[in-house]
C-alpha positions in Angstrom: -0.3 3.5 24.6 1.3 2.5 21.5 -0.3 3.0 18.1 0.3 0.4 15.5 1.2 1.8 12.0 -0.5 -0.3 8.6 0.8 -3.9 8.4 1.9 -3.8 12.0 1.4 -7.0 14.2 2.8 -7.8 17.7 3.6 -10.7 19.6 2.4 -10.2 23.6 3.8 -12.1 26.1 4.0 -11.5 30.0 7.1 -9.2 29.7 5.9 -7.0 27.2 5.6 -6.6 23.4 7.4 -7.2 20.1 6.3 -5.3 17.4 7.1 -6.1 13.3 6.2 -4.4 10.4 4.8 -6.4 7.4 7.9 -7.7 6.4 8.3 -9.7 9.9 11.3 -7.2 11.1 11.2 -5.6 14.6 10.5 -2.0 15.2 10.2 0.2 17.8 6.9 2.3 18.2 6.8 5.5 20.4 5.3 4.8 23.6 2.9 8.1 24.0 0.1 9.6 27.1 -3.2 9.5 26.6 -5.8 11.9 27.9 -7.9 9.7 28.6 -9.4 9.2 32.3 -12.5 7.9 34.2 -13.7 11.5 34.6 -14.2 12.0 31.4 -16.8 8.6 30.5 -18.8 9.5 33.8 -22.4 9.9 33.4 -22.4 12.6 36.2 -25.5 14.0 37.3 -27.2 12.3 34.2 -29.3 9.3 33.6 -27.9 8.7 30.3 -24.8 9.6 28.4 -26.7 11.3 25.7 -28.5 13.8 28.3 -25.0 14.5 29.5 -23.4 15.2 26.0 -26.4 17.2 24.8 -25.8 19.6 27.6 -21.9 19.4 27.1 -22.4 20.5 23.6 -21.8 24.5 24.4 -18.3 23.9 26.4 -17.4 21.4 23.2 -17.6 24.3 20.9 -16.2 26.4 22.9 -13.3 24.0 23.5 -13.2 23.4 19.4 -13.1 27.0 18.1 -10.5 28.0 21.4 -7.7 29.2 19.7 -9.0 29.4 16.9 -11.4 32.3 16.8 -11.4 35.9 18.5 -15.1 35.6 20.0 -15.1 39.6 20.6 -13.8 40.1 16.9 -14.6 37.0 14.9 -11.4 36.8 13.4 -10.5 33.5 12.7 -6.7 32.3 13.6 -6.4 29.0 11.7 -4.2 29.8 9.4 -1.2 30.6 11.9 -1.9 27.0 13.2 -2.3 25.5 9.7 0.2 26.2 7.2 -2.3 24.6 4.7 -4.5 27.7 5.7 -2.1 30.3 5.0 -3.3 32.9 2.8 -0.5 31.9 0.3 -1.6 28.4 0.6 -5.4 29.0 0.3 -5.1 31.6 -2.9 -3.5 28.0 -4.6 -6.2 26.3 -4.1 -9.3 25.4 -6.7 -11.0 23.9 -4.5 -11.7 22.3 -0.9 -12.8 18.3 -0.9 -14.2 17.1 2.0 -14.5 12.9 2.9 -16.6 11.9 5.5 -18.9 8.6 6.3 -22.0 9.1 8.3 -22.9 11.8 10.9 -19.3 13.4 9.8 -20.8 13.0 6.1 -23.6 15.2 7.4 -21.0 17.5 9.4 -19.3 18.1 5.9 -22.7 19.5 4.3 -23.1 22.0 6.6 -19.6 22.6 6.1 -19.9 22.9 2.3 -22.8 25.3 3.0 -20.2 27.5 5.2 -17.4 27.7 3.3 -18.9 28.8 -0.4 -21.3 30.9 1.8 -18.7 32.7 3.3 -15.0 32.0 2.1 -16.3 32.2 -2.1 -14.5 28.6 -2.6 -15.9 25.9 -4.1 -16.5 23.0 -1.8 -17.0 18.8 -2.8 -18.6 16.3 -0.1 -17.8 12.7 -1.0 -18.3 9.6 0.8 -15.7 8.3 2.3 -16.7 4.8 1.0 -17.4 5.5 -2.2 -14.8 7.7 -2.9 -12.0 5.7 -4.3 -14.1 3.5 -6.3 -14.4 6.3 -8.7 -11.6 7.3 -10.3 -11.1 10.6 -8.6 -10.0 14.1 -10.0 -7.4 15.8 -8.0 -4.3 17.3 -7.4 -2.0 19.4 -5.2 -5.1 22.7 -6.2 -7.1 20.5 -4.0 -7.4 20.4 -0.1 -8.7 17.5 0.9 -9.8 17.6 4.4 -11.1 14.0 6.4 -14.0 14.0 8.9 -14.3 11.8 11.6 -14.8 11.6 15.4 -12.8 8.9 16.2 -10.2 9.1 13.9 -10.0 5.1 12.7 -13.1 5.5 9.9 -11.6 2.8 7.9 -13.5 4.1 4.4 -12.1 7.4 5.2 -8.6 6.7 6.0 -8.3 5.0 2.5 -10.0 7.8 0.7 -7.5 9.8 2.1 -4.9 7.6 1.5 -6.0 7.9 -2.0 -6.3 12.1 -2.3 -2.7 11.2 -0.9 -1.5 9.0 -3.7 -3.0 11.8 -6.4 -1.1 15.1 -4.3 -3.6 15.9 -2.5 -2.4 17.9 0.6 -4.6 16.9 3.9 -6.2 18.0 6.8 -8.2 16.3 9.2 -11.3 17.4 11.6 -10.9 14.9 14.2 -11.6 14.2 18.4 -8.9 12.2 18.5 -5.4 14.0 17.8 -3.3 10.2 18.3 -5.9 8.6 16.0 -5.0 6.9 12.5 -6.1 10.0 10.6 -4.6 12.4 12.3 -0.9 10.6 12.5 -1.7 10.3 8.1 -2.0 14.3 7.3 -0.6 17.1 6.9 -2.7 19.2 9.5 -5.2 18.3 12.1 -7.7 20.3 13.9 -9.0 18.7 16.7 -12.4 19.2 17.7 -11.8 18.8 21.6 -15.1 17.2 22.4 -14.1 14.6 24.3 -15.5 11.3 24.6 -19.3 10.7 23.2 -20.5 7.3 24.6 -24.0 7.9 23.3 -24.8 6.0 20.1 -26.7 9.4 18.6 -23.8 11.7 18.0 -25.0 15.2 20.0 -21.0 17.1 20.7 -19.1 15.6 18.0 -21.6 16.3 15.3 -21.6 19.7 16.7 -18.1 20.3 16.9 -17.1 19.0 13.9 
């Protein structure tokens, strides 16, 4: 695949594809793998995709904290993945924003309710629509960390493109690691999930 950056367009013919940018001048794109395969959108054993991801939801979280946390210890190892979660990094921060539209909205409360409970930091939930409509207060004492499965959340891609604009720096909780959001930030942690079909979020929401 090849992901299109803002103001991209391309011309397809039956040789292939011209991309421009949005001031009509050709540019290459990075042609990159996807993980996706058949296996992975297969109902299985299940009559419906939401019975299967219910029951995938322990080997999500197990796939989203791998690498992440010591299970034996509960240490967590984030920070040597994140430099944004240094200890350096975290002692300059006021605060911790998160932006988030729907089920990932709801994922972000139960984060807020995490974090103060156990990291002593004050935490913000915003919507991801509303947030720019508001005049904002932030800067670089801020992390501003993005919610969303897929990655493409229009609302939240322009919050964060506004947390950007005031010096914000970013993270992203995402299932998608090629996604929009995750290509915009400054450090991703992808949730591994894998594909939800199901309208009713089950893994994601989990995971996230």
């Amino acid at each position: 695949v090849t992901y299109l950056e803002d103001g991209d367009w391309a011309v397809l013919t039956r040789s292939g594809a011209t991309i421009y940018d949005e001031r009509g001048k050709p540019v290459e794109r990075p042609l990159q793998r996807t993980l996706a395969s058949s296996f992975l959108v297969d109902k299985g054993n299940h009559r419906h995709f939401m019975a299967k991801e219910i029951h995938e939801q322990p080997t999500a979280v197990t796939e989203t904290l791998g690498g992440k946390v010591v299970l034996g210890t509960g240490e967590l190892l984030i920070g040597a993945a994140s430099p944004l979660l240094s200890p350096e990094r975290i002692a300059a921060y006021d605060r911790i924003l998160l932006l988030a539209c729907g089920t990932s909205w709801h994922a972000a409360q139960i984060g807020k309710f995490l974090i103060e409970g156990m990291a002593r930091m004050s935490v913000e939930v915003d919507y991801g629509s509303e947030f720019r409509y508001r005049s904002p207060v932030l800067d670089g004492r801020t992390l501003t960390v993005g919610i969303s499965q897929s990655g493409e959340t229009a609302d939240t891609v322009a919050a964060l493109s506004e947390a950007r604009r005031a010096g914000s720096p970013l993270g992203a909780i995402v299932n998608a690691p090629g996604s929009q959001i995750a290509r915009m930030v400054d450090s991703v942690f992808p949730t591994h999930a894998g594909p939800e079909i199901g309208v009713a979020s089950t893994k994601a929401f989990t995971s996230q």
